[in-house]
NUMARVO-263936 format. One record per residue: y negated, z, x of N, C-alpha, C in turn. Coordinates in steps of 0.02 Angstrom, whole numbers, padded with zeros to 5 digits, always signed. Atoms other than C-alpha are relative to their C-alpha. Layout:
YZXYZXYZX...
***
This chain:
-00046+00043+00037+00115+01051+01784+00007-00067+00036-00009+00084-00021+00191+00892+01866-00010-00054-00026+00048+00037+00040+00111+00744+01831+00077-00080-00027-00077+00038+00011+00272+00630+01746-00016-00100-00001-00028+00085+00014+00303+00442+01778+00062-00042-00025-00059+00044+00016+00394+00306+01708+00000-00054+00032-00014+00057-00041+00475+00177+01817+00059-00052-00045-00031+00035+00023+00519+00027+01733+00028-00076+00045+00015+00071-00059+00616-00124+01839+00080-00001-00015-00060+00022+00014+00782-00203+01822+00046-00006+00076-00036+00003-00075+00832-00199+02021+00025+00059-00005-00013-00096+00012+00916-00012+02019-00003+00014+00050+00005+00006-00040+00894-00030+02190-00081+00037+00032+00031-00007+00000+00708-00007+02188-00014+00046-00068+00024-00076+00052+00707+00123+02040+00028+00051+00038-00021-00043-00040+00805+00229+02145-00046+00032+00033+00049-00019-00074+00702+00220+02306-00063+00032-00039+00043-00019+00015+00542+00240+02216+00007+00073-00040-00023-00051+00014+00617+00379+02117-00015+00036+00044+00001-00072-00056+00664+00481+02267-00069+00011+00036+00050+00006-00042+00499+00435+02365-00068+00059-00045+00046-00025+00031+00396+00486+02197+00035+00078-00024-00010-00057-00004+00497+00641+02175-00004+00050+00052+00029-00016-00060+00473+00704+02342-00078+00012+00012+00041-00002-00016+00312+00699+02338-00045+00023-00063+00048-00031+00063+00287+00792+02175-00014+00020-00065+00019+00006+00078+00286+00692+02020+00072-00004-00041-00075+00025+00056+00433+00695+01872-00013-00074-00006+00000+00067+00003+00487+00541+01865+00067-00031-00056-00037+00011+00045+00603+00438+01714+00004-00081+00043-00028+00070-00036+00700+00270+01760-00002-00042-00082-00046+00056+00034+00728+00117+01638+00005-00068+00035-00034+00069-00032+00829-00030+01678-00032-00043-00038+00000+00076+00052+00747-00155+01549-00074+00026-00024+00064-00015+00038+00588-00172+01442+00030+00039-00063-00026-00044+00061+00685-00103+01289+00011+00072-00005+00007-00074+00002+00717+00049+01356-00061+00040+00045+00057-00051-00025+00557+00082+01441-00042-00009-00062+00056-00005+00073+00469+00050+01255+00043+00076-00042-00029-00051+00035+00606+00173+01178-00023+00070+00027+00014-00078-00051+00561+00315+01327-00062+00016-00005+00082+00005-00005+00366+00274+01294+00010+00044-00070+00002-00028+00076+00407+00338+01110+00028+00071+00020-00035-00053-00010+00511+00475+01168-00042+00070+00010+00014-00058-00054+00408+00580+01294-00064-00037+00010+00056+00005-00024+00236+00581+01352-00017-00035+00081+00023+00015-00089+00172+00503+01539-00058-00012+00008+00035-00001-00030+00046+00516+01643-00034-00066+00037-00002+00078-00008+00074+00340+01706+00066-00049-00023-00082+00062+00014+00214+00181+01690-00054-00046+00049-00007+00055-00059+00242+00067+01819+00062-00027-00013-00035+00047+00021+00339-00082+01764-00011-00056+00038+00007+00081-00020+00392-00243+01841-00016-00044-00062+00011+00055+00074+00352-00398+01745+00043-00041-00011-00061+00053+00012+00505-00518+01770+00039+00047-00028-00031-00051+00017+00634-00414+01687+00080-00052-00007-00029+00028+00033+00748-00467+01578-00014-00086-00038+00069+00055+00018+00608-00592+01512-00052-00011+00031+00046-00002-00040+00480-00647+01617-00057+00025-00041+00056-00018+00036+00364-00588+01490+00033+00096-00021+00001-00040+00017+00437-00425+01481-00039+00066+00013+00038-00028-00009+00324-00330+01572-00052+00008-00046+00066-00012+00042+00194-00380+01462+00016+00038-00056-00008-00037+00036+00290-00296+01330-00001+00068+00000-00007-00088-00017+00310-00133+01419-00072+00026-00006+00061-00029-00001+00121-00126+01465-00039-00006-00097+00023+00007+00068+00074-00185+01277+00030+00079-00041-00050-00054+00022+00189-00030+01222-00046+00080+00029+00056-00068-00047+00095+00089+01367-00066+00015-00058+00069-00034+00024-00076+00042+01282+00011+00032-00073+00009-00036+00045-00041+00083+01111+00038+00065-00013-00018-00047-00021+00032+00217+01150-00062+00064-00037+00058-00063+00033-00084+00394+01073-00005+00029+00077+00028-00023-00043-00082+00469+01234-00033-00013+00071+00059+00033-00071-00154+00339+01351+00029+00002+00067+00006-00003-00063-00062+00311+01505-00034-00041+00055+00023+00056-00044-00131+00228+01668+00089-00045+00003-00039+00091-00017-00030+00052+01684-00009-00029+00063+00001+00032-00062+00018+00000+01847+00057-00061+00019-00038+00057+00010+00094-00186+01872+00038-00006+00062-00001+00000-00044+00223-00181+01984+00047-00077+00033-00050+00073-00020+00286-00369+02066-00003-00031+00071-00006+00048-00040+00337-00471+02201-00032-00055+00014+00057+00043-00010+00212-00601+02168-00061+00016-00034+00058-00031-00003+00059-00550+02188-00040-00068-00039+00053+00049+00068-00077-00653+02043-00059+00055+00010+00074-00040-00018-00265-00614+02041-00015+00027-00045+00033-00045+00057-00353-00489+01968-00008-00006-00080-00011+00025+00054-00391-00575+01826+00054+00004-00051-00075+00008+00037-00224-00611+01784+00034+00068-00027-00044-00072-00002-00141-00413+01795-00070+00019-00063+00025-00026+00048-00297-00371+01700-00005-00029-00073-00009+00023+00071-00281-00487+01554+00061+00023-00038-00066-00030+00019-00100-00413+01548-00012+00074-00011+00006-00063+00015-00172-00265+01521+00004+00059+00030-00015-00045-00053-00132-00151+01671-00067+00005+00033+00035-00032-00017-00227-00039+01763-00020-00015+00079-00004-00002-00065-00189-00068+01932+00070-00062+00023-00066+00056-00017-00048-00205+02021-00002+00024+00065-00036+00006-00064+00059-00155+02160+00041-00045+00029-00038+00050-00033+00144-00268+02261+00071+00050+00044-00058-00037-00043+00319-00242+02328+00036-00063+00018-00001-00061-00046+00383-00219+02464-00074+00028+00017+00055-00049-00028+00252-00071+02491+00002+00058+00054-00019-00070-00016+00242+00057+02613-00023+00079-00009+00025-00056+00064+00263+00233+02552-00055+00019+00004+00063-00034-00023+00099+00303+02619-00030-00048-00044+00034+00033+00066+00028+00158+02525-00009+00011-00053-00028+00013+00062+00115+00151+02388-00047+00080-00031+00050-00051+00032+00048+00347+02349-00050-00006-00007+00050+00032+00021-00098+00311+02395-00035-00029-00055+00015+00056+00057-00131+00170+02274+00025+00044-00074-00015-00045+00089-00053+00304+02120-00043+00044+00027+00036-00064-00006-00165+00445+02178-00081-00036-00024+00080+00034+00014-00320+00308+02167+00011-00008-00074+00000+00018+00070-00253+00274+02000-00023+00044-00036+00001-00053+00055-00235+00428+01942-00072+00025-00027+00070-00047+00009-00412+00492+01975-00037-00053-00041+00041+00038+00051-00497+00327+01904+00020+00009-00071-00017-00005+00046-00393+00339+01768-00032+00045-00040+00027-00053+00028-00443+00517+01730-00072-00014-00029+00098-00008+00002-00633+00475+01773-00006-00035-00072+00001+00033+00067-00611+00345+01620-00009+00026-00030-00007-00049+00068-00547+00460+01500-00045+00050-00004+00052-00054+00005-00666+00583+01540-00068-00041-00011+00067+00041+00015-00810+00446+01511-00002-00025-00085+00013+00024+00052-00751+00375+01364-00016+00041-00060+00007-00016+00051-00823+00405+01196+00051+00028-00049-00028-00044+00011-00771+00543+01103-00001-00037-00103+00009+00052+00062-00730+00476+00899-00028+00064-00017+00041-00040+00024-00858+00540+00780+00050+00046-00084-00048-00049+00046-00824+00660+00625+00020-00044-00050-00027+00033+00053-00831+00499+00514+00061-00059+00021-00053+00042-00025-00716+00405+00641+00069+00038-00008-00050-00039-00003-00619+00538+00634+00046+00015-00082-00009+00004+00051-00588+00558+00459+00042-00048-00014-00059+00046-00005-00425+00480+00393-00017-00053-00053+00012+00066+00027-00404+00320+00324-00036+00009-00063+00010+00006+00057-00387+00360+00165-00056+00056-00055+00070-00046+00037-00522+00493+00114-00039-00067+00022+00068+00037-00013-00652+00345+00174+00001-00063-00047+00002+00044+00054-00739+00229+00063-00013-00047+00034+00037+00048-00038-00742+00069+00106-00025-00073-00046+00059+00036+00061-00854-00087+00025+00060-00018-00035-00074+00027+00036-00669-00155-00021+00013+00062-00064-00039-00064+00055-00606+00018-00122-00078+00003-00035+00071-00004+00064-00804+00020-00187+00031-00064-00052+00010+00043+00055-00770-00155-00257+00069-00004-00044-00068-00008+00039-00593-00109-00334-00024+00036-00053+00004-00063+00045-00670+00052-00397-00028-00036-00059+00054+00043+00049-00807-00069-00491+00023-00038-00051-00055+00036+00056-00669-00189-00557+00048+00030-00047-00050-00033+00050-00557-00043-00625-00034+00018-00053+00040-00037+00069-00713+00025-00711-00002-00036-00067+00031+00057+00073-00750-00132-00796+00071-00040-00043-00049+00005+00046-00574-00162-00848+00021+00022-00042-00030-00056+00044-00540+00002-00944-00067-00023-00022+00049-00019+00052-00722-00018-01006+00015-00083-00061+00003+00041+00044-00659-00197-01082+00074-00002-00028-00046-00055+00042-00498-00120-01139-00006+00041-00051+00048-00060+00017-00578+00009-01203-00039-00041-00086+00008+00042+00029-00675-00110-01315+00021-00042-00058-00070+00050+00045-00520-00222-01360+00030+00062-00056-00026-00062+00064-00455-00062-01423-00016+00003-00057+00036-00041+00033-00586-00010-01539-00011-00061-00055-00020+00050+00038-00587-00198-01604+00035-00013-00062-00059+00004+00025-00418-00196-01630+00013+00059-00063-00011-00065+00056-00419-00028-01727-00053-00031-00064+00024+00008+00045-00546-00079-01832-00008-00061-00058-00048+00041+00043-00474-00246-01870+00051+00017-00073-00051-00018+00030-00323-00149-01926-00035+00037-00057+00026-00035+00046-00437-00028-02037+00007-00047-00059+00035+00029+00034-00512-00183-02118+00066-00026-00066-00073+00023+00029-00321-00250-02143+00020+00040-00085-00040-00044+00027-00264-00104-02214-00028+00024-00057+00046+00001+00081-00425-00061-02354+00018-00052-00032+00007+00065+00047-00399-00246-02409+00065+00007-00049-00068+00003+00038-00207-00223-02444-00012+00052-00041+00011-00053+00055-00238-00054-02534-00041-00026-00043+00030+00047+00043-00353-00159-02629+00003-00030-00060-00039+00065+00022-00254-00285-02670+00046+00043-00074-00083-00042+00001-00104-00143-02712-00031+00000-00071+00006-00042+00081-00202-00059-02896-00012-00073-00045+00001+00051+00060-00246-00238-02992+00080-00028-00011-00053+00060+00001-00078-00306-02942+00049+00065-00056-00040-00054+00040+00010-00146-03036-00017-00002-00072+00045+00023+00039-00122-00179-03174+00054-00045-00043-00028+00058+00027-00050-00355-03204+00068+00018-00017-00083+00017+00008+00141-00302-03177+00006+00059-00077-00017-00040+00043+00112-00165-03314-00012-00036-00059+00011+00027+00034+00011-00283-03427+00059-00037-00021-00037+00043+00040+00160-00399-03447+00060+00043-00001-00071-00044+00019+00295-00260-03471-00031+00001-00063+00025+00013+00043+00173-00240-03596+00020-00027-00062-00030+00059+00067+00188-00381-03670+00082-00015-00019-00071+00001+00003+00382-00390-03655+00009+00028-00043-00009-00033+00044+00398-00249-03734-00043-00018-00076+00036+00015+00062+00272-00311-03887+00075-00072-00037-00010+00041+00044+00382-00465-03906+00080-00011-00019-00074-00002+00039+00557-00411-03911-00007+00050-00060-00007-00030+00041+00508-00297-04050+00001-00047-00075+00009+00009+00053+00557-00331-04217-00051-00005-00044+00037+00006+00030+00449-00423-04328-00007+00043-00057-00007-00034+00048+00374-00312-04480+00007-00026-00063-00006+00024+00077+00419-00327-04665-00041-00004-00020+00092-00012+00074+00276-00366-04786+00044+00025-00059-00028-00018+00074+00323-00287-04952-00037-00039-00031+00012+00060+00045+00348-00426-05080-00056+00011-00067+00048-00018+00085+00201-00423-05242+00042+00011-00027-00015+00005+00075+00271-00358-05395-00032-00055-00043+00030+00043+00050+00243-00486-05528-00034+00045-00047+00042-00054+00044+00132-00407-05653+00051-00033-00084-00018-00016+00086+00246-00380-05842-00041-00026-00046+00045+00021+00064+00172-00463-05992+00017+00037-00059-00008-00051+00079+00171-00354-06154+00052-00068-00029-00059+00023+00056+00331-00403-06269-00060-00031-00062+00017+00033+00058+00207-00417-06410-00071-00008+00017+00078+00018-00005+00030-00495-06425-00044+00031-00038+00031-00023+00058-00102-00407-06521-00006-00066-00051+00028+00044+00045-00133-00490-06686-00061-00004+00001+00026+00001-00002-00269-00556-06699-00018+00024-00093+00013-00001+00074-00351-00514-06879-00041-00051-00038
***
């Protein structure tokens, strides 16, 4: 399987040449004119390497391409490619793997990607492999944060929970008192129909004494 590069550089002049030089001699190779479309082609398709100038469009655009390379999932080698040559330091704080200088000549120029390639590899084949709990996705894993959420949800529903049982038994207390209240007050409203009724009734007749009759005649006395 051919090993695929991306050549990023805004001269079309030198994507060309390097093109034909790196096809010739092997590798698939992809062109962009700009940093924008060598971040769009990084999303696209997989590579083996990218080699980007750094003046572009933006003198900082290189750094965007190689920033783009590293996070990248499949890891390419980063090779810086410019006209003014800056020290080690410098290409490596930008994040690249390697810095070519151009004008190169071709024998070089391979060269210097064939050294890449193999360190590159040797890397990846050194670095640490993630474990089963690194591996494990975000969100199955506990972490002290989702412990101390879990802790605060508990203790909210348990003082919810609580308020509830309060509240209900408030309402009980409510609700015996008024039923309570309800049988004397019916009591009273019947007592004075009661009486209503006692005092629109017609007063009763007394039947008047007979006078008591005196005998017509008196006994004689003798």
């Amino acid at each position: 399987m051919k090993r695929r590069i991306l050549l990023v550089d805004d001269e079309v002049a030198v994507l060309l040449t390097l093109k034909a030089v790196l096809e010739i001699s092997g590798f698939d190779v992809d062109t962009a004119a700009s940093a924008r479309e060598g971040k769009l082609k990084l999303r696209q398709r997989e590579y083996s390497m990218v080699i980007t100038d750094m003046r572009m469009e933006r003198e900082s655009s290189g750094r965007d391409v190689i920033a783009a390379a590293r996070a990248a999932a499949y890891k390419p080698a980063i090779a810086l490619l410019t006209a003014f040559p800056v020290s080690d330091d410098s290409w490596e704080e930008v994040g690249a793997d390697k810095m070519l200088v151009k004008p190169m000549q071709t024998r070089v120029l391979l060269q210097q990607i064939e050294k890449l390639f193999a360190s590159h590899e040797a890397k990846k084949a050194i670095a640490p492999q993630p474990t089963a709990s690194a591996a494990t996705p975000a969100a199955t894993q506990e972490t002290p944060t989702t412990k101390l959420a879990k802790k605060s949800a508990k203790k909210s529903a348990k003082k919810a929970a609580k308020a509830a049982v309060k509240v209900a038994k408030k309402a009980a207390k409510t609700v015996s008192k008024s039923v309570a209240l309800k049988k004397p007050a019916k009591t009273i409203v019947a007592s004075k129909n009661a009486v209503k009724k006692l005092a629109t009734k017609k007063p009763v007749k007394l039947a008047k004494a007979k006078p008591v009759k005196k005998s017509a005649k008196k006994t004689k006395s003798r």
